[in-house]
GUKEKE-397401 format. One record per atom (N, C-alpha, C): residue number from 1; x, y, z; atom name. Coordinates in steps of 0.2 Angstrom, whole numbers, plus 5000, padded with zeros to 4 digits. Layout:
// residues N
{nr=NUM c1=X c2=Y c3=Z atom=CA}
...
This chain:
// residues 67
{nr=1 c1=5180 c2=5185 c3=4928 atom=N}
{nr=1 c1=5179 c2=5179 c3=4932 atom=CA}
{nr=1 c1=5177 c2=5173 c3=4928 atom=C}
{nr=2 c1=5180 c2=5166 c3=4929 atom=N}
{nr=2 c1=5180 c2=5161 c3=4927 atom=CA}
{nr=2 c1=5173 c2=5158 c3=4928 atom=C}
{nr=3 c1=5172 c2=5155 c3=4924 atom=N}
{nr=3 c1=5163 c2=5149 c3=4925 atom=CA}
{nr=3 c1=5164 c2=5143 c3=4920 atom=C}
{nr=4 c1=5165 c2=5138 c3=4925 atom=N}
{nr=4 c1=5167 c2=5132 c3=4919 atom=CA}
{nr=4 c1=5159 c2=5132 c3=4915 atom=C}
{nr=5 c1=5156 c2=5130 c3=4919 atom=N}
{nr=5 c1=5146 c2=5128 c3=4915 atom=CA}
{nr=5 c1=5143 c2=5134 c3=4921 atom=C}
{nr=6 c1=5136 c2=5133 c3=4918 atom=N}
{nr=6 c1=5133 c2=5137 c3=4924 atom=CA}
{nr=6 c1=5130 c2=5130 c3=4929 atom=C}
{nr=7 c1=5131 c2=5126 c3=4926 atom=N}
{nr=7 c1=5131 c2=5121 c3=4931 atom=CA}
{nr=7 c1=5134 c2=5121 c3=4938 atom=C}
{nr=8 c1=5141 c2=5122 c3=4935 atom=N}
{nr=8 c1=5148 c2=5121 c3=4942 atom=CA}
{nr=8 c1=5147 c2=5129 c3=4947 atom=C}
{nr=9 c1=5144 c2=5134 c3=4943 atom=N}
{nr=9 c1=5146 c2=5140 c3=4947 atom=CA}
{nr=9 c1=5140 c2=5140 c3=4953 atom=C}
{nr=10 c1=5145 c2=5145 c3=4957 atom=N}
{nr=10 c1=5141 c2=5144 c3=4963 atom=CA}
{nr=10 c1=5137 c2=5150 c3=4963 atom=C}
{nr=11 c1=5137 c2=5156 c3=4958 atom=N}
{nr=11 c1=5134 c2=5162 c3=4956 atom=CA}
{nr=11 c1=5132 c2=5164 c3=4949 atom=C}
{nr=12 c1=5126 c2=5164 c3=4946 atom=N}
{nr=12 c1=5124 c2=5166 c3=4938 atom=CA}
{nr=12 c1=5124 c2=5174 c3=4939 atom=C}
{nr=13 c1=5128 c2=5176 c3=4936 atom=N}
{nr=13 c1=5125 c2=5184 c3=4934 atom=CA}
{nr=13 c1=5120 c2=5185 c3=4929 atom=C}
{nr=14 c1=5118 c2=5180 c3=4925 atom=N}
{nr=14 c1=5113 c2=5182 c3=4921 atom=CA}
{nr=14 c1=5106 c2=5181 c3=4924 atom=C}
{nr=15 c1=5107 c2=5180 c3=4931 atom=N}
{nr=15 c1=5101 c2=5179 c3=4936 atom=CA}
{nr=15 c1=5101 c2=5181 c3=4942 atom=C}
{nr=16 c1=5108 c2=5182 c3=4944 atom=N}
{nr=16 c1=5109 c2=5186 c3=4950 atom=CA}
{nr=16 c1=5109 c2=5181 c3=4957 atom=C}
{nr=17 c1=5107 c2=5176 c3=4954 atom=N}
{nr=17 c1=5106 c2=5171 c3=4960 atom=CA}
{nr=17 c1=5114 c2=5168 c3=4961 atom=C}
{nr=18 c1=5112 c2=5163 c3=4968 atom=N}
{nr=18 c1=5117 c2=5160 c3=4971 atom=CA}
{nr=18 c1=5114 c2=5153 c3=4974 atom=C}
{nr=19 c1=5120 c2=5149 c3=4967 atom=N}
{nr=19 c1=5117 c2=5139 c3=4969 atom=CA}
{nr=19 c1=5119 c2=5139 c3=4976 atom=C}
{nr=20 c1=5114 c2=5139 c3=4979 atom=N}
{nr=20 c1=5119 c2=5135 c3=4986 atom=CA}
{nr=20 c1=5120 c2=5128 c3=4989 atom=C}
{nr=21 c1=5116 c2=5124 c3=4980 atom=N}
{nr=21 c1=5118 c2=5118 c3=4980 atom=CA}
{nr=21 c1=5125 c2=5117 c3=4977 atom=C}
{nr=22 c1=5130 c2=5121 c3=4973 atom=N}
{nr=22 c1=5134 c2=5119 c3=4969 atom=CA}
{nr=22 c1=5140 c2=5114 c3=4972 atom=C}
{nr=23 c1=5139 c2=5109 c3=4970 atom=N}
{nr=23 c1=5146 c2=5107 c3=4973 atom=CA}
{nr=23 c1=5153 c2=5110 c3=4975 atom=C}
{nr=24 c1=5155 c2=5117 c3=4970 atom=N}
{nr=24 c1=5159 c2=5118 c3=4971 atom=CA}
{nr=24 c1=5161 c2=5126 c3=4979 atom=C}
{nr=25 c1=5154 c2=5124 c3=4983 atom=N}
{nr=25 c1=5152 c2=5127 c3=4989 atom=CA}
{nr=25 c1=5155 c2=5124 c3=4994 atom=C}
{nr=26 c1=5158 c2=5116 c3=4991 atom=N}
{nr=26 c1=5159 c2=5109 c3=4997 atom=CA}
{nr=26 c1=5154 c2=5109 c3=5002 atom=C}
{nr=27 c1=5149 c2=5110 c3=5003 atom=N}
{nr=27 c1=5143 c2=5108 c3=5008 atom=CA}
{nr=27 c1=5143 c2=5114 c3=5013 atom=C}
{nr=28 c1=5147 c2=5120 c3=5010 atom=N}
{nr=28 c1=5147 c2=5126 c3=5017 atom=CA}
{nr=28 c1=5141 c2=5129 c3=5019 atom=C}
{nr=29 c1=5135 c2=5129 c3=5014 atom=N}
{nr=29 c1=5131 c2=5131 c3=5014 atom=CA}
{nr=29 c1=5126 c2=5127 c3=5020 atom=C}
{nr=30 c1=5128 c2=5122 c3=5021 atom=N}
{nr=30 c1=5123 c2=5115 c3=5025 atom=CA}
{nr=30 c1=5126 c2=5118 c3=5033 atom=C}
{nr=31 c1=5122 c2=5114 c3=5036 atom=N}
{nr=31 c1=5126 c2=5111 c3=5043 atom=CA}
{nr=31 c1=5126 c2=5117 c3=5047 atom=C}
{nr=32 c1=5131 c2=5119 c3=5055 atom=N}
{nr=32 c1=5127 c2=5123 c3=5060 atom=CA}
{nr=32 c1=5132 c2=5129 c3=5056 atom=C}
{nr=33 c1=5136 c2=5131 c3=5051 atom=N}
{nr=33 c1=5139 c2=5137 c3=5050 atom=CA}
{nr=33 c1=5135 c2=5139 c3=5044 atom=C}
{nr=34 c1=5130 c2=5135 c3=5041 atom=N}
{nr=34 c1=5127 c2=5137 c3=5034 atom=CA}
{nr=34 c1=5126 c2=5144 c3=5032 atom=C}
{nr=35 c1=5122 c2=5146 c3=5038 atom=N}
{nr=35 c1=5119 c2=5154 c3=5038 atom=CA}
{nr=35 c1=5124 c2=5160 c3=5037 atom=C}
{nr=36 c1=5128 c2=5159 c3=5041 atom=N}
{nr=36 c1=5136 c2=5163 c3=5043 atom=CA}
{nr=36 c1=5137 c2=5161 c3=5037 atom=C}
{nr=37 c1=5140 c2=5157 c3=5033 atom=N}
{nr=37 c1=5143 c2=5156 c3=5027 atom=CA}
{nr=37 c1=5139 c2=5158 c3=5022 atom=C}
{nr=38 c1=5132 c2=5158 c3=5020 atom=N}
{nr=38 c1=5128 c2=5162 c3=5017 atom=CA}
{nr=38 c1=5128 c2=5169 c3=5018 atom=C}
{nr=39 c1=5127 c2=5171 c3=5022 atom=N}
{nr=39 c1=5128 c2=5179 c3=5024 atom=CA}
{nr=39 c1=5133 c2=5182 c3=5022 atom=C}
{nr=40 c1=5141 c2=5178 c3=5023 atom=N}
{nr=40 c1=5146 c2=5180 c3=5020 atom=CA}
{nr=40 c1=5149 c2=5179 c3=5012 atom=C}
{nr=41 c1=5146 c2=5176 c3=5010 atom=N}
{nr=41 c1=5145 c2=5172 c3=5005 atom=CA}
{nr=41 c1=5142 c2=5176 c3=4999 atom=C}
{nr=42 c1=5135 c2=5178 c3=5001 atom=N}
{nr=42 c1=5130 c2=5182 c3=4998 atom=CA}
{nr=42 c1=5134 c2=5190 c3=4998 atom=C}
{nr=43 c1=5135 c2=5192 c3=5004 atom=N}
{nr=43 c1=5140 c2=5199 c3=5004 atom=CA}
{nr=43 c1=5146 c2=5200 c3=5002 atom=C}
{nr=44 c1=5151 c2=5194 c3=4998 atom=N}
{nr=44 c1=5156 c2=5194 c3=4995 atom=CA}
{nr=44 c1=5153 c2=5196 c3=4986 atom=C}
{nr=45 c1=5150 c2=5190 c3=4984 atom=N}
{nr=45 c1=5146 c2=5190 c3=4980 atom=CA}
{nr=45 c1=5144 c2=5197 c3=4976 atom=C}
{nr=46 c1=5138 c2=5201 c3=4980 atom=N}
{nr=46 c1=5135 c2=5209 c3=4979 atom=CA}
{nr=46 c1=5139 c2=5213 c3=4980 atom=C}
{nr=47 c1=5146 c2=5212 c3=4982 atom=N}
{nr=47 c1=5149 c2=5219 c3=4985 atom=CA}
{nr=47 c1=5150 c2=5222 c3=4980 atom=C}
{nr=48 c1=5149 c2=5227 c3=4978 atom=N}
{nr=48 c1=5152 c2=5232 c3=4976 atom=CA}
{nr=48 c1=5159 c2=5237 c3=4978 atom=C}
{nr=49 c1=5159 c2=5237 c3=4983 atom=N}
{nr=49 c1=5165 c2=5238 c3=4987 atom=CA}
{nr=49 c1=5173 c2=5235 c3=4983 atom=C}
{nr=50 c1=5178 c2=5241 c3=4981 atom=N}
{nr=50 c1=5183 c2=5240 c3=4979 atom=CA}
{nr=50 c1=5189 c2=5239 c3=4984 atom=C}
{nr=51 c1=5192 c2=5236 c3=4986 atom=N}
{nr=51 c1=5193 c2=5228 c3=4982 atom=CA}
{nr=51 c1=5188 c2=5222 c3=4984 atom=C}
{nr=52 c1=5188 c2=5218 c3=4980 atom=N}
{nr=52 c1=5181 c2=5217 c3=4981 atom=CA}
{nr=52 c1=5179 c2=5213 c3=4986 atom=C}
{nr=53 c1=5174 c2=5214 c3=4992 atom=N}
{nr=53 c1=5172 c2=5214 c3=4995 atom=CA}
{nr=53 c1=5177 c2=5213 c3=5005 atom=C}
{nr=54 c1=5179 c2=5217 c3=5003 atom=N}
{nr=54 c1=5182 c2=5220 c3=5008 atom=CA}
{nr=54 c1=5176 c2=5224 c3=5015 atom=C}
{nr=55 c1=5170 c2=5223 c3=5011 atom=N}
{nr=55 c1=5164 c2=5224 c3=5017 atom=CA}
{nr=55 c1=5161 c2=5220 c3=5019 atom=C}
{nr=56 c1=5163 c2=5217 c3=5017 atom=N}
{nr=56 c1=5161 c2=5210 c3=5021 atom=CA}
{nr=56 c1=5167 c2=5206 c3=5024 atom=C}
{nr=57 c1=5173 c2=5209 c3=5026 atom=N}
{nr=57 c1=5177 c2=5206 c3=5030 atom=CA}
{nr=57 c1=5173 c2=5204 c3=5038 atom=C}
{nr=58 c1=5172 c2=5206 c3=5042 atom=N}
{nr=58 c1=5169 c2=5204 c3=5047 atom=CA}
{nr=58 c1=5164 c2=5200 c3=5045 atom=C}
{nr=59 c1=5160 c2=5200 c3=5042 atom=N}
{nr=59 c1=5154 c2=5192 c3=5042 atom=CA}
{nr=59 c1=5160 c2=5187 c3=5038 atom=C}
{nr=60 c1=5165 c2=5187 c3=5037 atom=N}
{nr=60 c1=5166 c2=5179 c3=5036 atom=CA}
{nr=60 c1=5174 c2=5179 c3=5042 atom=C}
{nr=61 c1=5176 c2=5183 c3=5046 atom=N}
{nr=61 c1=5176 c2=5183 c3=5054 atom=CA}
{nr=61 c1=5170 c2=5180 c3=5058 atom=C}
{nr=62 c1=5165 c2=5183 c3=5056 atom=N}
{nr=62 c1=5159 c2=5178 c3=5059 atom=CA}
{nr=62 c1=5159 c2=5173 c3=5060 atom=C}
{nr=63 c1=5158 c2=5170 c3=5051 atom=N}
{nr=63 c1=5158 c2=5164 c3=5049 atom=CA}
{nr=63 c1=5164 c2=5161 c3=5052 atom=C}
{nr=64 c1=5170 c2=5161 c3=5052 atom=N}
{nr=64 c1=5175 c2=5159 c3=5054 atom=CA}
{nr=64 c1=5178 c2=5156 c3=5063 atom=C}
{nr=65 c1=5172 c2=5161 c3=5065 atom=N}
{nr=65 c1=5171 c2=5160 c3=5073 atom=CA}
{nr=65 c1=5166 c2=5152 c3=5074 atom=C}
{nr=66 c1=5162 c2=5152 c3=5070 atom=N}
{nr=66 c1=5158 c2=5145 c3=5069 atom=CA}
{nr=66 c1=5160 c2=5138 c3=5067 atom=C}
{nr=67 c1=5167 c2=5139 c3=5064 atom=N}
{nr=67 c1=5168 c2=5134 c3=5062 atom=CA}
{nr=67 c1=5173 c2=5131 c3=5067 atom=C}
């Protein structure tokens, strides 16, 4: 996986966290789809599931219904 700074990423593994200010989210984090796109977001991110995140296809279906 590519990480230009830990600035630009939208996920640190060395923290486990997720900026959900990072600009390179384009603002999908904000606004009435925020949740839905964090949900799905969050679940791509932690998936363990090969290929990767193939369990989380229905929440960003979800997501998707929102936009």
């Amino acid at each position: 996986m590519l990480f230009r700074s830990p600035q630009a990423a939208a996920y640190d593994p060395v923290t486990g966290e997720i900026n959900w200010d990072c600009p390179c989210l384009g603002g999908m984090a904000d606004g009435p789809c925020g949740e839905e796109f964090k949900a799905a977001f969050a679940c791509f991110v932690y998936s363990e599931q090969e290929p990767k995140g193939v369990d989380c296809v229905e929440k960003f279906r979800g997501d998707a219904g929102v936009l």
